[in-house]
C-alpha positions in Angstrom: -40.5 33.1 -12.9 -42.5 34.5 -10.2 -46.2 33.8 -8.8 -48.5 35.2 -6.0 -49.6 33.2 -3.5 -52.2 33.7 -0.3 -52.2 32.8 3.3 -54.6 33.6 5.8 -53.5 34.5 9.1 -55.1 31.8 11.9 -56.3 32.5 15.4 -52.7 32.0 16.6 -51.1 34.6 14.7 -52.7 37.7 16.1 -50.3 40.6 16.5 -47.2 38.8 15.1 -44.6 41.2 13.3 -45.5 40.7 9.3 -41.8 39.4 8.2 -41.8 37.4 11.6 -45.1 35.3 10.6 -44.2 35.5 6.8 -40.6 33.3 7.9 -42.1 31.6 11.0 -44.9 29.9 8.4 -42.8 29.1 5.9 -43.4 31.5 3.2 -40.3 32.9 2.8 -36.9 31.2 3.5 -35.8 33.6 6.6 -36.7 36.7 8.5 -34.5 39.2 6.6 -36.0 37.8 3.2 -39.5 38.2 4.0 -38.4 41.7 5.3 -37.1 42.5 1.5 -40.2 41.3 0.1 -42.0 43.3 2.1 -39.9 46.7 1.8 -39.8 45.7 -2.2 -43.6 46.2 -2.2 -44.0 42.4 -2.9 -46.3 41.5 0.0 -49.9 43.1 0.7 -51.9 42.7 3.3 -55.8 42.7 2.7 -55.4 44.0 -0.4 -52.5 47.0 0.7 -48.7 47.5 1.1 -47.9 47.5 4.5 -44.6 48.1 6.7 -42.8 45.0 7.7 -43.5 45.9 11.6 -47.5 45.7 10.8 -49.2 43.4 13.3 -51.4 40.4 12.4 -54.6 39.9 13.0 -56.8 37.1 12.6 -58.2 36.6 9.4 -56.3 39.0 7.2 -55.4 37.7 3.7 -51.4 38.2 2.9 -50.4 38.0 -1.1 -47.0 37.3 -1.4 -44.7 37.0 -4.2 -42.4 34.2 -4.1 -39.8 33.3 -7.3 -40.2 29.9 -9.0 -37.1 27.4 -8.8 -36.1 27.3 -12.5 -34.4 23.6 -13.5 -30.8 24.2 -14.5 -30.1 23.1 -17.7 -27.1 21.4 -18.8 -23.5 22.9 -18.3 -22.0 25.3 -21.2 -18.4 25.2 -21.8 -16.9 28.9 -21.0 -13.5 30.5 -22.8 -11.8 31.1 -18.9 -8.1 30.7 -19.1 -6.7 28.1 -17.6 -2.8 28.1 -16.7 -2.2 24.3 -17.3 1.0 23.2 -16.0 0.8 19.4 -17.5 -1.6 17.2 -19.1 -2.2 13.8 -21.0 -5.3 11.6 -21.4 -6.0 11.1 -18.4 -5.6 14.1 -16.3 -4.8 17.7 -16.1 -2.6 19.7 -13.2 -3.8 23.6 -13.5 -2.7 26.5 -11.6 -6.1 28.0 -10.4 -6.8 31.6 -9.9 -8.0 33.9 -7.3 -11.4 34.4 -7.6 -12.3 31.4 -9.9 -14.6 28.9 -8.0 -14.5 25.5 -8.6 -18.0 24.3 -9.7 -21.3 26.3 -9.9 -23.3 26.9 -6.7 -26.3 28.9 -5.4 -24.2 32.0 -6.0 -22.4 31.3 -8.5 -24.4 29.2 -11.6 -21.3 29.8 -14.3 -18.1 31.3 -14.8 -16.7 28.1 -12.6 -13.8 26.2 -13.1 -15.8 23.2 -14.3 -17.2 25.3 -16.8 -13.4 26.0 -17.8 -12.9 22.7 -17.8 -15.7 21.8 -20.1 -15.0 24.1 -22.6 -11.2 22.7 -22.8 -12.1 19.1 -23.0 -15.9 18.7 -23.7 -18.4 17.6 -20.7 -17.8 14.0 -22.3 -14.4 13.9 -21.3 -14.5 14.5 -17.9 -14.8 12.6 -15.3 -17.6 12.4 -13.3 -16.9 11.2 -9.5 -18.6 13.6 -7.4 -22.2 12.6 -7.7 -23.3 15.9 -9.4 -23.7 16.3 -12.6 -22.1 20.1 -12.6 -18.9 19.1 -11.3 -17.3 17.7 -14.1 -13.5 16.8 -13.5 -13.4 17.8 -10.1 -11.5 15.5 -7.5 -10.9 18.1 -4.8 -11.3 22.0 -4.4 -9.9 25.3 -3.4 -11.7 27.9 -2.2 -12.5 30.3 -4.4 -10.1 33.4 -3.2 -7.1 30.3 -3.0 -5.0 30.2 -5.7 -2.6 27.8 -6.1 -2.4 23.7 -8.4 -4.9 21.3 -8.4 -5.9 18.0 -10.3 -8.5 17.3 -12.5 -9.8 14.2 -14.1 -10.7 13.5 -17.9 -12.4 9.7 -17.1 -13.8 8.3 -13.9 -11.2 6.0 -13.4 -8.7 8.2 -13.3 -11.2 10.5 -10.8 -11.8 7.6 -8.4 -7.7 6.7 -8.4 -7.0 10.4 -7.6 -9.7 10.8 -4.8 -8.4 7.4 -3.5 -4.5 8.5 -3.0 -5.8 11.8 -1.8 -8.0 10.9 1.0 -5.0 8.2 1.3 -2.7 11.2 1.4 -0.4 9.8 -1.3 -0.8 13.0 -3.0 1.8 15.5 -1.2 0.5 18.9 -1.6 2.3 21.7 0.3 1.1 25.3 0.7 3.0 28.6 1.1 1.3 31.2 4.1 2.2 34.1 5.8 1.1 34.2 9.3 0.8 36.9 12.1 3.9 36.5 14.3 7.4 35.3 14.8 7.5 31.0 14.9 10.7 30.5 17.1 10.7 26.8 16.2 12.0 25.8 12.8 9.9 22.9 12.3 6.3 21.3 13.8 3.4 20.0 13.5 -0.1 21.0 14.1 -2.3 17.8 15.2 -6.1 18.9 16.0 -9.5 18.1 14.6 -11.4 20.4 12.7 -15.0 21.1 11.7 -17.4 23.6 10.9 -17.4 26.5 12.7 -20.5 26.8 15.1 -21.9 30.3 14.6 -20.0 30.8 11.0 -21.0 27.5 8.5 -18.6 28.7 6.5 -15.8 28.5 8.6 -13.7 25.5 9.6 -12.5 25.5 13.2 -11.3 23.4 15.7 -13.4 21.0 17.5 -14.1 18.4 19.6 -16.7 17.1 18.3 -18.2 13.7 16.8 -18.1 15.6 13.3 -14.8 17.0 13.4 -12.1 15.1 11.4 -8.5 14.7 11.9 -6.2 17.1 10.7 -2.5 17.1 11.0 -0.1 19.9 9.7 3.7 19.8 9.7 5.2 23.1 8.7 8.8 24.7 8.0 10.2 27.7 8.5 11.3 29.5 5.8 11.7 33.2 7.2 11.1 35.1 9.8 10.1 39.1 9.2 10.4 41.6 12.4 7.3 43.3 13.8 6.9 47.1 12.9 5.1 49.8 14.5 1.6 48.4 13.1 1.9 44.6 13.3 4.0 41.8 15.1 6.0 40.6 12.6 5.3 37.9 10.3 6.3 34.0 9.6 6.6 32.6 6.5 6.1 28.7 6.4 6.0 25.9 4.1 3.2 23.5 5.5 2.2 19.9 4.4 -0.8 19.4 4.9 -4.5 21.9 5.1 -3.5 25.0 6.9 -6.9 26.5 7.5 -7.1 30.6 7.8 -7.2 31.6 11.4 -7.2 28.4 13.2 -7.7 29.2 16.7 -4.8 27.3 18.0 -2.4 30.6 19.3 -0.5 28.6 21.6 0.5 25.7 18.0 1.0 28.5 15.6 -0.3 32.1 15.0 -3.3 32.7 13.0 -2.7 32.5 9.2 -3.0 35.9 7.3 -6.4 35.6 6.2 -8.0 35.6 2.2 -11.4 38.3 2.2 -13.5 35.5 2.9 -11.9 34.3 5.5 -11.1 37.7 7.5 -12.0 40.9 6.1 -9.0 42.5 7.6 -5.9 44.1 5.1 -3.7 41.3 4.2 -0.6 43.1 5.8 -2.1 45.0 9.0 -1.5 48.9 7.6 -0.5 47.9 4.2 -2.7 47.4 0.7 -3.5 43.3 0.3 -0.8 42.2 -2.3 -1.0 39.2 -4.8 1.8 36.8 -5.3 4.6 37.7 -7.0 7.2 35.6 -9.0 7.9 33.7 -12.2 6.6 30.1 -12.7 9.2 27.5 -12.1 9.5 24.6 -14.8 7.6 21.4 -14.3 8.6 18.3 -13.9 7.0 16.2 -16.1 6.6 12.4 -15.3 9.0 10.2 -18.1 6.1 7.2 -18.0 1.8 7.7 -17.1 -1.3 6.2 -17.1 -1.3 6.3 -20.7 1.9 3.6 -21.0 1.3 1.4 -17.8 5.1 2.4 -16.8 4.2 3.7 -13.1 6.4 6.4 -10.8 5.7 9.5 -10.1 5.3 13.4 -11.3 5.9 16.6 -9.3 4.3 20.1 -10.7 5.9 23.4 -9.2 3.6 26.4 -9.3 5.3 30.0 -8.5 6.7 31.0 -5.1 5.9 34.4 -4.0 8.0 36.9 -2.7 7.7 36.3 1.2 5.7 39.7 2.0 3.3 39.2 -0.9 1.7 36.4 -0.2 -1.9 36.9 1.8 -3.7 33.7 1.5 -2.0 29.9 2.1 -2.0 27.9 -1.4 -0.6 24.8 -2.7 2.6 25.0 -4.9 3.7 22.2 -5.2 2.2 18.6 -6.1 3.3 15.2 -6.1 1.0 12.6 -7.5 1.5 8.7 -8.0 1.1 8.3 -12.2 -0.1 4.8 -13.0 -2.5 2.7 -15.0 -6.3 3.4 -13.5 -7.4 1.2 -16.5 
């Protein structure tokens, strides 16, 4: 729902760009927002449409048109398909997607994974760990162009045991990626702190800074690809651990081959992106749970992709300590 509002300009305005002055008070959220308003014919000034560039004087009345916040309403379960690899009463290990994102968000209100979730289970049994009430049986997340295994919890103590042993780092997950260049080393380890990007919020990158947490990764070689006339060469590696796309560590390990949000450059410098390719390998299921007391442990094997194919780092494998939360 939308309204109109008023603001008169004060003494201290005077010959101030309109979308400047609209953003500088307030009135709209940024610069380049106000400038839409104004090119959508949404803001007048003294009673006419305007150009964005129109200076301010004192004393003129500017309508604008701002949209209402509307209250969410409560989470719908959603028929997404879900490639669940095991499950009991507890828990659930699923295979995510490309392109499916984990809970709602400013962009993205429904078609989530918790949304999945709740349409599999019900919203009342799912845990409920995170402090929000749309992100029902999540315990950790991948990025939405990541595909690849993750956990997710059907009561909270089985959410608060598996956000404990992974911030313990008892839960082993290990991640396939492709990177730019030939790794003469078999084996190593990556040991430097990471944190939001300065300029790009939505990056993670690494630096030393009081906000920037540790973050080890140990990786394996697992082939080595020459360099062509276009690129030089590739590494294939099996890393424990968060390999982040792009880390800007070239002297540790090249950058990883990045997903769209993370580069915006072909998968494969002069060839087409490619998904993963590969059949899924058979689980292996845990012979006690949570649901008998009987402790040990389960692993779940998602699919390993042909070595060229794979553009993006993602977990496929998972080990996670099955025992009685109750």
């Amino acid at each position: 729902m939308s309204r109109m509002l008023s603001y008169v300009a004060a003494p201290d305005d005077a010959g101030q760009r309109l979308d400047a002055l609209l953003a500088a008070r307030g009135l709209y959220p940024s610069r380049s927002a106000a400038a839409r308003a104004v090119d959508d014919g949404l803001v007048f000034v003294n009673g006419a449409e305007v150009a964005k560039k129109h200076p301010v004087a004192p004393g003129d009345t500017i309508v604008y048109q701002v949209e209402e916040p509307v209250e969410p309403g409560p989470l719908r379960g959603q028929p997404i398909d879900l490639d669940i690899r095991f499950e009991d009463e507890d828990l659930i290990v699923l295979s995510k997607q490309v392109g499916l994102v984990c809970h709602p968000s400013v962009d993205h209100d429904d078609g989530t994974l918790v949304n999945a979730l709740i349409y599999h289970c019900g919203a009342e049994n799912l845990c409920n760990v995170q402090g929000e009430d749309d992100r029902l049986g999540i315990v950790h997340r991948l990025d939405r162009d990541t595909s690849g295994l993750m956990l997710a919890a059907k009561n909270d103590e089985t959410g608060y045991a598996l956000m404990s042993d992974i911030r313990d780092r008892a839960v082993d997950r290990r991640y396939l990626a492709l990177v730019h260049g030939v790794i003469a080393h078999d084996t190593g380890m990556i040991d430097a702190p990471i944190a939001r990007a300065e300029k790009e919020r939505t990056r993670m990158a690494v630096r030393d800074t009081p906000s920037a947490r540790e973050a080890i990764t140990t990786f394996r070689v697992l082939e080595r690809f020459e360099h062509g006339a276009r690129d030089d060469g590739y590494t294939l590696i099996d890393c424990k651990g968060r390999p982040r796309p792009r880390p800007p560590v070239p002297a540790l390990v090249p950058a990883v081959v990045p997903a769209s949000r993370h580069g915006g450059e072909p998968a494969l410098r002069g060839q087409p992106a490619r998904r993963p390719a590969g059949s899924a390998r058979r689980p292996r299921l845990p012979q006690h749970g949570p649901h008998d007391g009987g402790g040990g442990s389960a692993s779940v094997a998602g699919r390993r992709p042909e070595a060229a194919a794979v553009a993006y780092p993602f977990p496929y494998t998972l080990m996670f300590c099955m025992r009685d939360c109750r």
